[in-house]
C-alpha positions in Angstrom: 165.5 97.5 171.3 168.2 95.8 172.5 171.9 96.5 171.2 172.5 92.2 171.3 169.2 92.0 169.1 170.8 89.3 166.3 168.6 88.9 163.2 166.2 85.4 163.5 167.6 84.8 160.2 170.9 85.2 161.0 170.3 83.4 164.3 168.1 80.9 162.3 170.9 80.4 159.6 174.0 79.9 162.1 172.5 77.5 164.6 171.5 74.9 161.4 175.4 75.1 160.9 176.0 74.0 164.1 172.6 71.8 164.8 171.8 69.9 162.3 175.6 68.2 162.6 175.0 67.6 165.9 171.8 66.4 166.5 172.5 64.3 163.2 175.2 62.7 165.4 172.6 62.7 168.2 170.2 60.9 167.0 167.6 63.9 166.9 165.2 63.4 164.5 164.5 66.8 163.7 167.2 68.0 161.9 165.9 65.4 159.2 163.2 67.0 158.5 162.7 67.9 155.1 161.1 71.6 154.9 163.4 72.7 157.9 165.7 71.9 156.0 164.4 73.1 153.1 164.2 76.4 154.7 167.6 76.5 155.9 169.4 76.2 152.9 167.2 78.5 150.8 168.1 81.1 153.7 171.8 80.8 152.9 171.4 80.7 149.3 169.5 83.8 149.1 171.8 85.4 151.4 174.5 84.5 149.4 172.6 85.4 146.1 171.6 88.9 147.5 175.3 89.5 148.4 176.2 87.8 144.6 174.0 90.8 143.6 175.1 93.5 145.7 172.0 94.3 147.4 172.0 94.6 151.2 169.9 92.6 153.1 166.3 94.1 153.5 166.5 92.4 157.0 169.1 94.2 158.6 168.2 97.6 156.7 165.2 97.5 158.5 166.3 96.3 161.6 168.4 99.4 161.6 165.7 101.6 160.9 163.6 100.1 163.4 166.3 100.4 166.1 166.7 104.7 164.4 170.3 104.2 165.7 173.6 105.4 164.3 176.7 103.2 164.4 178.3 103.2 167.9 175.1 103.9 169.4 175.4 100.9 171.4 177.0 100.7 175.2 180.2 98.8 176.0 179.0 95.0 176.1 177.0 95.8 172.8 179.9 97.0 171.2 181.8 94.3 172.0 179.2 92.2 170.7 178.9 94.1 167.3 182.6 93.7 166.7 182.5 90.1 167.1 179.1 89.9 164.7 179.6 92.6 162.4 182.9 92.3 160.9 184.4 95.3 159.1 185.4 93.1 155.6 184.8 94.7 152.1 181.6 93.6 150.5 182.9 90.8 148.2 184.8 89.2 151.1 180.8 89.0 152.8 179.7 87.5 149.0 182.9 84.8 149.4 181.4 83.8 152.8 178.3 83.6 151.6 178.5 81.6 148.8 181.0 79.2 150.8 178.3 78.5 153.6 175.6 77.7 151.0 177.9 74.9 149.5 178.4 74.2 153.2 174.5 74.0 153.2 174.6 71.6 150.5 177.0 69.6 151.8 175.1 69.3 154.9 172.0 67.8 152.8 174.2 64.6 151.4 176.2 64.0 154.7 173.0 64.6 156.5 169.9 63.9 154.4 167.0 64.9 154.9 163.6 61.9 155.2 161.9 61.7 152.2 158.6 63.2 153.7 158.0 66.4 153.7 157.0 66.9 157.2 
């Protein structure tokens, strides 16, 4: 696999942060949409409540074991690219990010609410 493989959720969980302000100013109906939405900030939350907890993400254990790599397996531009994803903070710093982007995610919902439907 490839060393600039980024977790959907991860992926999934960082573009909503930047999207759904966006296209909210945009006019895109999309980002309204109710179980997207949904989805996105349950995403964060559980992050954040896995991280509360201690427990590492079962995504990116088994994205590692997948990939059967050892830190610093990866060549020069992934390397690069792992320092700017993967930062080297302690564990409660991660929990403290966390926990701040889920309040983000509910901030999002009341400065950008979702419709009513749940389509």
């Amino acid at each position: 696999m490839s060393s600039l493989f980024i977790s959907p959720l991860a992926g999934f969980i960082a573009a909503g942060f930047a999207l759904i302000p966006i296209g909210a100013a945009a006019g895109w109906r999309w980002v309204r949409k109710r179980r997207l939405r949904l989805v996105h900030a349950g995403a964060i939350v559980f992050v954040a409540a896995e991280s509360l907890a201690g427990i590492a993400c079962p995504l990116t254990v088994w994205e590692g074991w997948l990939r059967g790599e050892a830190p610093g397996d990866s060549g020069f531009i992934g390397r690069w690219v792992g320092r700017l994803l993967y930062w080297d903070f302690s564990a409660s710093a991660f929990a403290a990010l966390y926990v701040a982007l889920a309040l983000l995610a509910v901030m999002l919902w009341r400065w950008v609410p979702p419709d009513q439907s749940a389509r």
